[in-house]
C-alpha positions as CSV (number, residue, x, y, z in Angstrom):
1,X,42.6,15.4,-12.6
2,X,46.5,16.2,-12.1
3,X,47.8,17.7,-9.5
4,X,49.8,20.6,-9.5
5,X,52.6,21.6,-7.6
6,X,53.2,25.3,-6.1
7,X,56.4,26.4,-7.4
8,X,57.9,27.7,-3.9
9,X,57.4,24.1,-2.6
10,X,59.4,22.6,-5.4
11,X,62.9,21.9,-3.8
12,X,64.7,22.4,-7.2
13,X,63.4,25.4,-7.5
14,X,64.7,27.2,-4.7
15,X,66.7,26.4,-2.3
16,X,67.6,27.6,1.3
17,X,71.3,28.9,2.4
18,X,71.1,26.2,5.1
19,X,70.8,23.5,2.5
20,X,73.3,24.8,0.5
21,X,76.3,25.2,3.7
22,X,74.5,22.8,6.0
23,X,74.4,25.6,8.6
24,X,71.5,28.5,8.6
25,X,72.8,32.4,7.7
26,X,72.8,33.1,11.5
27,X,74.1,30.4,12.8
28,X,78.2,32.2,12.3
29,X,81.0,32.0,15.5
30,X,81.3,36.0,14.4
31,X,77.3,36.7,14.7
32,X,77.3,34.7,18.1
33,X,79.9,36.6,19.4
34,X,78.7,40.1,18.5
35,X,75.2,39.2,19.7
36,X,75.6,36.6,22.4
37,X,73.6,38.7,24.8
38,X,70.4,38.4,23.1
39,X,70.8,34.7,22.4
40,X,69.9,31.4,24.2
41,X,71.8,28.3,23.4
42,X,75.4,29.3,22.9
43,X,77.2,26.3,21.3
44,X,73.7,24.6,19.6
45,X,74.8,22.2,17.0
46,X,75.3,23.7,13.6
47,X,72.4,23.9,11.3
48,X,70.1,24.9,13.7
49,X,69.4,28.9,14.8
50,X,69.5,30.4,17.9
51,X,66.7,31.7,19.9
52,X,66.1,34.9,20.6
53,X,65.5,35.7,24.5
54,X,62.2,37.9,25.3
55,X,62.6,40.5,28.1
56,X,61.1,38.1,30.9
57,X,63.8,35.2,30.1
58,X,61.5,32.6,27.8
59,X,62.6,32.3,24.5
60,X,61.1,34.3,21.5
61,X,59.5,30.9,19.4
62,X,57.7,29.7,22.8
63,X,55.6,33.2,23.2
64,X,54.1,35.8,21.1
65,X,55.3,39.4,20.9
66,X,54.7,41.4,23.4
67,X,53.2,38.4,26.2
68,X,54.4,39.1,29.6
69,X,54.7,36.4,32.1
70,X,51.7,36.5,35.2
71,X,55.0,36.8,37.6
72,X,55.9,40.4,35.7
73,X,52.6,41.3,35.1
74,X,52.3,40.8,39.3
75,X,55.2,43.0,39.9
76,X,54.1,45.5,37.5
77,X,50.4,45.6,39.3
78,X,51.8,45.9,42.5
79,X,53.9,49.0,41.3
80,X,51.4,50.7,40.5
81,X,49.7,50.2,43.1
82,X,51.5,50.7,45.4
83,X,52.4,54.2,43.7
84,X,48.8,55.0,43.4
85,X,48.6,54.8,48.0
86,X,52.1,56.5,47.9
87,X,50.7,59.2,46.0
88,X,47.3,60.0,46.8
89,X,45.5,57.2,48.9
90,X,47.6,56.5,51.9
91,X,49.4,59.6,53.0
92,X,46.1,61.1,52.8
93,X,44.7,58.5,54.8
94,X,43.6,60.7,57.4
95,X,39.6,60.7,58.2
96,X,38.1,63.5,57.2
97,X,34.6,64.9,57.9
98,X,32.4,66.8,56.2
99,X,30.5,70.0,58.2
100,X,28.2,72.7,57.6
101,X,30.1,76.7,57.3
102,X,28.8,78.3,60.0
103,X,28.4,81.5,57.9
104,X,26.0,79.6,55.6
105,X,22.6,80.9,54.9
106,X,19.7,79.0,57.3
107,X,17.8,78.6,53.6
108,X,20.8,76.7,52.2
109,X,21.7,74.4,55.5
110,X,17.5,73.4,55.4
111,X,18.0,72.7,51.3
112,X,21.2,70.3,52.2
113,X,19.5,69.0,55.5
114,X,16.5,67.6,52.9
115,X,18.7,66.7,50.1
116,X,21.1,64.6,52.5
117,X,18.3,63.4,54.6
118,X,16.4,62.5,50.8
119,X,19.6,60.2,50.6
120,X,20.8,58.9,54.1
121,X,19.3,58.2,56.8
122,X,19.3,61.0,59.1
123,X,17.8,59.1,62.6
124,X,20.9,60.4,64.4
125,X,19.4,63.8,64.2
126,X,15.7,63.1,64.8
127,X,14.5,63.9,68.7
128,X,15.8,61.6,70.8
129,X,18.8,60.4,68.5
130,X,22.4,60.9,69.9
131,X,23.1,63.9,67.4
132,X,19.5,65.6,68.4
133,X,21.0,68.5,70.6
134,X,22.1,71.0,69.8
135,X,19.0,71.9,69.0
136,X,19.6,74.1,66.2
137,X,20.0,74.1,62.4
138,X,23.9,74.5,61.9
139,X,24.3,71.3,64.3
140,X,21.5,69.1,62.3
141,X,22.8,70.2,59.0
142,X,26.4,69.2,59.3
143,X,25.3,65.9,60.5
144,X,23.3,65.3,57.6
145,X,25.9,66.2,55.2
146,X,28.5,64.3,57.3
147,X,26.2,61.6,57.0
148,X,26.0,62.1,53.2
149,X,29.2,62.3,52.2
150,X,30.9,59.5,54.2
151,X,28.0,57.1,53.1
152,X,29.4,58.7,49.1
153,X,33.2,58.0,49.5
154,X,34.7,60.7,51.5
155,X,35.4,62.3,48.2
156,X,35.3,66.3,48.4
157,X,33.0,66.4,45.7
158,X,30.5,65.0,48.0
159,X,30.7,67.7,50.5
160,X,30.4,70.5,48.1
161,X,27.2,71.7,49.0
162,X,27.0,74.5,46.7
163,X,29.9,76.0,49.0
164,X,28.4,76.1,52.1
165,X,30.0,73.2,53.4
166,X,33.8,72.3,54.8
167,X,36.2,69.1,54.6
168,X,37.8,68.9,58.0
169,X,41.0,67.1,59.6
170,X,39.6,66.8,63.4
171,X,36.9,64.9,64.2
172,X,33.8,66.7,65.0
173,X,32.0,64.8,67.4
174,X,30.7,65.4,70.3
175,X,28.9,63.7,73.5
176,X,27.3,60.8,72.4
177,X,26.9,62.5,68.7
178,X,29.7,60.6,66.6
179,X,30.5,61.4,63.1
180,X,31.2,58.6,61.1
């Protein structure tokens, strides 16, 4: 069997600019000059192009498109998250607690008192646990729902309570009784 020859790899066939000058179409004193900021390699020998320079400072034929370098991506990552604590995490940083409304209904603080205690440990508020007295429902409730929504995330969401419960900034404990 003969071979065949492709027609675009037959030199007579077609040939390049730089094999007709000796130099490549880019390779000009009047398109290094005009773009010498995006190139690497001023003053390269003729006949061979200049590379392009990616945004991170490698050169365009070493790196795909669009391939950042682990030091940017670092920087970037550190941006963000650092704007992420700026915004919400950190200047909110303050603890907050979650406790029952006092003008909640004693049939809703006894549904959230089982729910939370169905989901927490509620030993605090058993007799003779530090959180014990008061000896009432208000007390027990906001303990379990403190205890429910700190062991969740802090996240008011979990100290919802079908509205009968409140986020607070000062820390509710009391005598031995601490809220975590």
């Amino acid at each position: 069997m003969g071979s065949q020859e492709h027609p675009a790899s037959n030199a007579k066939c077609k040939q390049s600019p730089a094999s007709l000058t000796g130099r490549h179409p880019l390779d000009s004193t009047r398109t290094r000059r005009a773009s010498s900021h995006l190139y690497k390699g001023m003053g390269e020998p003729a006949g061979r192009a200049p590379r392009l320079i990616g945004l991170h400072g490698s050169s365009s034929s070493s790196s795909k498109m669009g391939a950042q370098s682990p030091a940017s991506l670092l920087l970037f990552s550190m941006g963000l998250v650092l704007l992420c604590f700026t915004s919400a995490g950190v200047a909110d940083a303050q603890k907050t607690w979650c406790v029952a409304k006092p003008s909640a209904s004693n049939q809703v603080l006894l549904l959230n008192l089982n729910y939370a205690c169905s989901q927490v440990s509620c030993a605090v508020i058993q007799k003779g646990g530090p959180c014990y007295y008061p000896d009432n429902l208000v007390s027990r409730a906001a303990v379990a729902m403190n205890l429910y929504y700190a062991a969740n995330g802090r996240h008011p969401w979990n100290c919802y309570f079908n509205n009968s419960a409140l986020v607070v900034r000062s820390d509710p404990s009391y005598g031995s009784c601490t809220y975590y």
